[in-house]
C-alpha positions as MATLAB code, in Angstrom:
seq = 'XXXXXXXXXXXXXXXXXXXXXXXXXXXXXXXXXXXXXXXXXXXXXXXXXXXXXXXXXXXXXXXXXXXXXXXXXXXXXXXXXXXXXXXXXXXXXXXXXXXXXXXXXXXXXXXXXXXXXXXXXXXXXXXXXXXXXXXXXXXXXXXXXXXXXXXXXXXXXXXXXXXXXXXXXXXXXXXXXXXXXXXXXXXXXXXXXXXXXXXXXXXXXXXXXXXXXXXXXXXXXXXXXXXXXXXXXXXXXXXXXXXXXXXXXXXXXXXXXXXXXXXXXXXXXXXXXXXXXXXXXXXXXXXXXXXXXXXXXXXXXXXXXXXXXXXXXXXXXXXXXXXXXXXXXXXXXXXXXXX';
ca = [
      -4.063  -80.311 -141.993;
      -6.701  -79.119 -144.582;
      -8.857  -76.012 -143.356;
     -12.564  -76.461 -143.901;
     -14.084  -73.100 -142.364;
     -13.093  -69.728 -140.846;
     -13.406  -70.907 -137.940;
     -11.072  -73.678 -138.449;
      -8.728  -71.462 -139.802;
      -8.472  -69.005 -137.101;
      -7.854  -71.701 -134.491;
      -4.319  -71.400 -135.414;
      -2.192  -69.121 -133.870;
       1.203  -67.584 -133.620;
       4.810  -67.816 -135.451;
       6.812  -70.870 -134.528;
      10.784  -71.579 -135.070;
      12.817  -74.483 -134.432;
      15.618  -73.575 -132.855;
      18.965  -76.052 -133.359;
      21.108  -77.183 -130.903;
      24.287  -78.363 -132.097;
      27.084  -80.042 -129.631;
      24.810  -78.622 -126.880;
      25.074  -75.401 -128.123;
      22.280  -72.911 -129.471;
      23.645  -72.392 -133.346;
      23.287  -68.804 -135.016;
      20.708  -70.106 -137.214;
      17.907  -70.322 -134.485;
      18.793  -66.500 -133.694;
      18.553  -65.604 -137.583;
      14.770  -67.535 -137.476;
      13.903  -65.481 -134.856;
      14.436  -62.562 -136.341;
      12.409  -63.419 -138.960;
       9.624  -65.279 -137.136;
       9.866  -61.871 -135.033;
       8.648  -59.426 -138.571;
       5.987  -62.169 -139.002;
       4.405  -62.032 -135.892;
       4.095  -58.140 -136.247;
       1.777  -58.289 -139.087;
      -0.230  -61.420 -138.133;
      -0.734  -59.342 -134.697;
       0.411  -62.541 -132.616;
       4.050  -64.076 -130.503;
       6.986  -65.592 -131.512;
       7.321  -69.555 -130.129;
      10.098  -71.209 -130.350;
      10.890  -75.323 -129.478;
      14.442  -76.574 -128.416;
      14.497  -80.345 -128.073;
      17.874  -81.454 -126.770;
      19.979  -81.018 -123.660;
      20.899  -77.850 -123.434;
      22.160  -75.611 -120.261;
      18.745  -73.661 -119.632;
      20.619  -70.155 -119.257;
      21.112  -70.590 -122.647;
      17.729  -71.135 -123.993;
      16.945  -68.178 -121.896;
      19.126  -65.658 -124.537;
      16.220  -67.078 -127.077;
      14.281  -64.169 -125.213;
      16.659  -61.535 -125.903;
      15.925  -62.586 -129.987;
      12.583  -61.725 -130.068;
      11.138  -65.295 -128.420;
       7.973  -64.265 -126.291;
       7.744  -68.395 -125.351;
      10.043  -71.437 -125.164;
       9.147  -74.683 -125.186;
      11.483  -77.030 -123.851;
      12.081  -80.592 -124.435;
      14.802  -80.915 -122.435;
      16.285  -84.740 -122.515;
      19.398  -86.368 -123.216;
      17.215  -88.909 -125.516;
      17.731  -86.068 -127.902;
      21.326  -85.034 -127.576;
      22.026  -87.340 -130.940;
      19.653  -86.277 -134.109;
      16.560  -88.950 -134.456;
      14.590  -87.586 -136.769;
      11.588  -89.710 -135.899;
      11.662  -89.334 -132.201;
      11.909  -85.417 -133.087;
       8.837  -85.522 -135.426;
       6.680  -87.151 -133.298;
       7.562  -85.117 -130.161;
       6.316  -81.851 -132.808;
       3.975  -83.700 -134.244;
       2.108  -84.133 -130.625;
       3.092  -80.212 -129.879;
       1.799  -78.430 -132.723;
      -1.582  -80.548 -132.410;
      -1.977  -79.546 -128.965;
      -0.862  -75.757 -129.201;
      -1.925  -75.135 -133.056;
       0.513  -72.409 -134.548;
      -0.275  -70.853 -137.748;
       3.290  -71.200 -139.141;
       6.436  -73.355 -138.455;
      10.250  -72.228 -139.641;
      13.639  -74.798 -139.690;
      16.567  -73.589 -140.761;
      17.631  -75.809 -143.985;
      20.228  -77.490 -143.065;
      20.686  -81.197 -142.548;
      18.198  -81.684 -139.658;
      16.020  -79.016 -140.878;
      15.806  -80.680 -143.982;
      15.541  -83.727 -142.737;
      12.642  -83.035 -139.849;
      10.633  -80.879 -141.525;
       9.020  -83.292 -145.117;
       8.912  -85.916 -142.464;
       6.657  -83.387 -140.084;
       4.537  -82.024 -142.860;
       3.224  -85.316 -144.281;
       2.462  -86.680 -140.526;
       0.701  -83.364 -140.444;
      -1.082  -83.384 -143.756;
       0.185  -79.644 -144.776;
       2.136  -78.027 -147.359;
       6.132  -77.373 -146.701;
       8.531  -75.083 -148.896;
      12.014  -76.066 -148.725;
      14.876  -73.554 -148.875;
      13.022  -70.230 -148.741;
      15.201  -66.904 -148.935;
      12.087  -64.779 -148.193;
       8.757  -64.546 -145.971;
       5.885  -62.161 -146.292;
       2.730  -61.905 -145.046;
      -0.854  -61.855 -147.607;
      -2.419  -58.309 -146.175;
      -5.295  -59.543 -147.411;
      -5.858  -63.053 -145.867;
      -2.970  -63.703 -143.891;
      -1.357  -66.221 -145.726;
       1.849  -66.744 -145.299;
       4.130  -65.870 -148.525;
       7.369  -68.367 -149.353;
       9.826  -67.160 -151.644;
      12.071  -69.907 -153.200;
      14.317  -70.102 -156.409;
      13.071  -72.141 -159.014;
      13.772  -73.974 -162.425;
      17.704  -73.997 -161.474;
      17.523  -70.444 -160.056;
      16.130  -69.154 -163.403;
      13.107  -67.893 -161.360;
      12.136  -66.993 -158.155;
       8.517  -68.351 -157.103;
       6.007  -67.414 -154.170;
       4.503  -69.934 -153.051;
       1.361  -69.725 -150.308;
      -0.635  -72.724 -148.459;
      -3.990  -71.213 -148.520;
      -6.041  -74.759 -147.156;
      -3.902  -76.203 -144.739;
      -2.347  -74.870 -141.487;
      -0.324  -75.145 -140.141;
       2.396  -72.988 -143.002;
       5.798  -74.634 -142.948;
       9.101  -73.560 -144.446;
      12.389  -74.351 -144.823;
      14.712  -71.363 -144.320;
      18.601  -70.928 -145.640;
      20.953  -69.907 -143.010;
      22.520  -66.304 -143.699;
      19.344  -64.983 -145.406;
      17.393  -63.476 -143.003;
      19.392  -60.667 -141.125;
      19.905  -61.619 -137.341;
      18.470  -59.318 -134.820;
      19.909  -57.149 -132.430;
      19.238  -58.797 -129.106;
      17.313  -57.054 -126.363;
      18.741  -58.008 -123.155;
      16.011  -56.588 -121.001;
      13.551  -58.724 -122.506;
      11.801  -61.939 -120.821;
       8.978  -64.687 -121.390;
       7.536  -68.138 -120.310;
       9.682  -70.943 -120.889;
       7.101  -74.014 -121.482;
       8.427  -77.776 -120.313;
       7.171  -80.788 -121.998;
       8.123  -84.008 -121.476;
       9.117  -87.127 -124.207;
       6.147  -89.494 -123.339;
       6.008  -93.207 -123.937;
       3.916  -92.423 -127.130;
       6.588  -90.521 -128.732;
       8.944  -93.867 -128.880;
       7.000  -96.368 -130.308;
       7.916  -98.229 -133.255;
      10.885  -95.706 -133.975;
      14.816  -96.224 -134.039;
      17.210  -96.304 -131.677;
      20.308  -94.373 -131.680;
      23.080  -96.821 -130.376;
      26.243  -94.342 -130.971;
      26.675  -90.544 -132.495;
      30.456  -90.666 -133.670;
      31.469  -86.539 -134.506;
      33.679  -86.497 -137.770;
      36.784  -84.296 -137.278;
      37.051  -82.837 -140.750;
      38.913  -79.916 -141.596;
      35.985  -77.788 -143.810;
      35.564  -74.059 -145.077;
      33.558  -72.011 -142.506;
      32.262  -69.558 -145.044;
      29.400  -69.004 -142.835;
      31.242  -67.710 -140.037;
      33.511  -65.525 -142.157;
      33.067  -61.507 -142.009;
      35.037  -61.428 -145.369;
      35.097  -63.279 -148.566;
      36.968  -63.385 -151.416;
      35.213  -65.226 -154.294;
      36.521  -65.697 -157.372;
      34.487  -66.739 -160.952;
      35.147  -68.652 -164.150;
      37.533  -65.267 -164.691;
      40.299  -66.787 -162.725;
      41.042  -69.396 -165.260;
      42.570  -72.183 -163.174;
      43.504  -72.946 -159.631;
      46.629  -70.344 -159.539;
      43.872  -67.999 -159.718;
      42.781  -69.145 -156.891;
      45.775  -69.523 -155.233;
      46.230  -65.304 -155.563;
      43.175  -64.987 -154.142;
      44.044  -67.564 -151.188;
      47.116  -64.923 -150.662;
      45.049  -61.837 -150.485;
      42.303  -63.817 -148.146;
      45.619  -64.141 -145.675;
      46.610  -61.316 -145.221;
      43.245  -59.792 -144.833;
      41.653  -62.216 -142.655;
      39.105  -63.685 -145.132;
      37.988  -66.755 -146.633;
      38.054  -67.718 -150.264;
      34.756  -68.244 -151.665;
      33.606  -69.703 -155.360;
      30.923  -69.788 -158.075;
      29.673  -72.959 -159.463;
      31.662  -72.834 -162.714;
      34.847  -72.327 -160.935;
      33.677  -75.328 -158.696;
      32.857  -77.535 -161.904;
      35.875  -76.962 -163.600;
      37.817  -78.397 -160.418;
      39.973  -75.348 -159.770;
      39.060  -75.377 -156.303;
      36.316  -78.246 -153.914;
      32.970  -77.821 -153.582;
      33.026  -76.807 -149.976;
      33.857  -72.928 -151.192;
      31.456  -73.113 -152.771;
      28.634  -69.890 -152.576;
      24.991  -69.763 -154.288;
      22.067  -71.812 -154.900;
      23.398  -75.144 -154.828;
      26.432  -74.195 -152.052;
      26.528  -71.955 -148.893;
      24.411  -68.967 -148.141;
      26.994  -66.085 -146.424;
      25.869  -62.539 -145.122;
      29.637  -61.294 -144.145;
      30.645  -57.716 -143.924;
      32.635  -57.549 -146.528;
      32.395  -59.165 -150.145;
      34.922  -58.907 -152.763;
      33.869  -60.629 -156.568;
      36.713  -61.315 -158.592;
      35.484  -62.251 -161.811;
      31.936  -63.381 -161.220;
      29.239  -62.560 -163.674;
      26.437  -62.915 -160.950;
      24.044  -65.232 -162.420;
      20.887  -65.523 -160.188;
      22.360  -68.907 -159.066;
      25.111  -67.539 -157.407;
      23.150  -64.025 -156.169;
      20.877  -66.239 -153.829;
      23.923  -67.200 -151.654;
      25.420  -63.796 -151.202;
      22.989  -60.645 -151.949;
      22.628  -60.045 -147.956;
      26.439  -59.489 -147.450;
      26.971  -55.601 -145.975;
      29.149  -54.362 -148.352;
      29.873  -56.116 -151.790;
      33.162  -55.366 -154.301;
      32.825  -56.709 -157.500;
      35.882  -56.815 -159.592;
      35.713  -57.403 -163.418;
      36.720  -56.312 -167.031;
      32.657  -56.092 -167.828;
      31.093  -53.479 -165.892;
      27.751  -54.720 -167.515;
      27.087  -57.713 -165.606;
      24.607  -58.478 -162.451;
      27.322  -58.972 -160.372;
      28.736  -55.376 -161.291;
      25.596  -53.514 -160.953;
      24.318  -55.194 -157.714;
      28.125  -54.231 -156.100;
      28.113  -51.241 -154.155;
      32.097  -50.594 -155.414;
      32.642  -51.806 -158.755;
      36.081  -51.863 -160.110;
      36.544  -52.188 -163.742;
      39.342  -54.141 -164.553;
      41.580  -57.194 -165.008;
      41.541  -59.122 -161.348;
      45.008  -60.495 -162.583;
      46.398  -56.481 -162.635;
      44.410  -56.090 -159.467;
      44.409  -58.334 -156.633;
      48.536  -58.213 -157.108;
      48.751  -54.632 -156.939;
      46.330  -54.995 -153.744;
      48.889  -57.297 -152.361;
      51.476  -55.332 -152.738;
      50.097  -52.340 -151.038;
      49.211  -54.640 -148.173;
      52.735  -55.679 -147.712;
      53.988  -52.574 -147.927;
      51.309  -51.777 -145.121;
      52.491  -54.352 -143.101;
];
């Protein structure tokens, strides 16, 4: 809502995630927002919250702790084991009016994305979808939002100076996940749905799962990706034979995408998946900006190409000049012999 005095201002307090249950489960994401929530806090001088709604086993939420959460609050109910984004909104909606935090982080994905406009206009406050960084103002503790912008051409910081509380969208795989500290504790906070909440909203009447056989890129800890250098889909197919025998996934740029040489769910930047794997291996991608959003975080990156001038080749920490078509089959070979 719009701040009208210090005062006003300063009546909000503390870094707040939203941590995402999916199939009862805690998903890596709300770990990942932790972690950043966690570097937030530090400079503000204030905790970490986090809110689970959703049924949810509560030894579980307890490992939110161990991630850097110094409170929980809990809405546990099976009203919220299927995704109603209304019910959800007005549940936070009622929370962050009654415990006023100074900033608010989803992940951005599907609920995220779909929660968080919806929250921000109930709220009267700004919202910056699909961030890939956070800082803090030093000098008036506003919170900076890094986003691309103009098709990934630019990268913009953007700041919500008059209204609190600060909300952002955050891509999964962006923000590095912390290392969890078993030892520590906190307060876990239980709030109830109350007959307020429900009124004048949908009703779920049956949450059928899809069983779809997709690409977990984000789960990978290696990637193969190959560019608008492997010409066609037997390009593809090579790299799909290196990827087995290593134990990786094959990833994609746009162009490679566009031209139909392999579906859209490999695909890795901007407009695709965000991946932070261990190991990243570039065949043939220039490394437009696009693409560099979805995979600069990965541990160690290979970049493979016949130009050692692009931004794919200088951001690599091994870059092999060279044809990926002389390559990757000599690479293969070596493995089998290996094997």
């Amino acid at each position: 809502m719009k701040i009208y005095s210090e005062a006003d201002k300063n009546s909000y307090k503390n870094v707040w995630t939203l941590s995402k249950i999916t199939g009862g489960t805690l998903h890596t994401v709300s770990y990942e927002l932790l972690g950043a929530a966690r570097k937030l806090a530090a400079k503000r001088g204030c905790e970490v919250w986090t809110a689970v709604l959703g049924k949810i086993d509560e030894e579980q939420i307890k490992t939110l702790f161990a991630y850097g959460a110094d409170k929980i609050i809990s809405v546990n109910d099976g009203k919220l084991s299927a995704f109603n984004d209304e019910l959800e909104c007005n549940i936070l909606e009622r929370l962050i009016n009654k415990y006023r935090p100074e900033i608010v982080l989803f992940a951005a994905m599907t609920r995220g994305r779909a929660l968080a406009p919806r929250l921000a206009s109930k709220l009267c406050c700004g919202l910056t979808a699909d961030c890939t960084g956070l800082d803090i103002d030093p000098d008036n503790g506003d919170l900076l939002q890094t986003r691309p912008a103009f098709g990934g051409n630019i990268m913009a910081t953007i700041r919500s100076s008059d209204h609190r509380p600060q909300m952002a969208t955050v891509r999964p795989k962006v923000m590095q996940m912390p290392e969890p500290d078993n030892g520590k504790s906190g307060e876990i906070i239980n709030e109830k749905i109350i007959p307020e909440d429900t009124v004048n909203i949908k009703e779920i009447i049956k949450s059928i799962q899809r069983n779809e056989t997709t690409v977990n890129l984000g789960d990978a800890r290696i990637i193969i990706a190959g560019g608008r250098a492997m010409k066609g889909p037997e390009g593809f197919k090579m790299l799909e034979e290196l990827a087995s025998r290593i134990g990786g996934a094959v990833g994609a740029s746009r162009a490679a995408v566009d031209n139909g040489w392999i579906s859209y769910p490999h695909q890795i930047g901007q407009t695709g998946a965000t991946v932070q794997t261990d190991v990243y291996i570039a065949c043939g991608i220039s490394g437009q900006i696009q693409h560099l959003i979805g995979m600069q975080s990965c541990k160690t990156i290979i970049a493979i190409d016949i130009d050692d001038t692009t931004p794919m080749m200088k951001l690599a920490d091994i870059a092999v000049k060279g044809d990926v078509f002389e390559i990757i089959p000599a690479l293969i070979k070596e493995l089998d012999k290996t094997k």
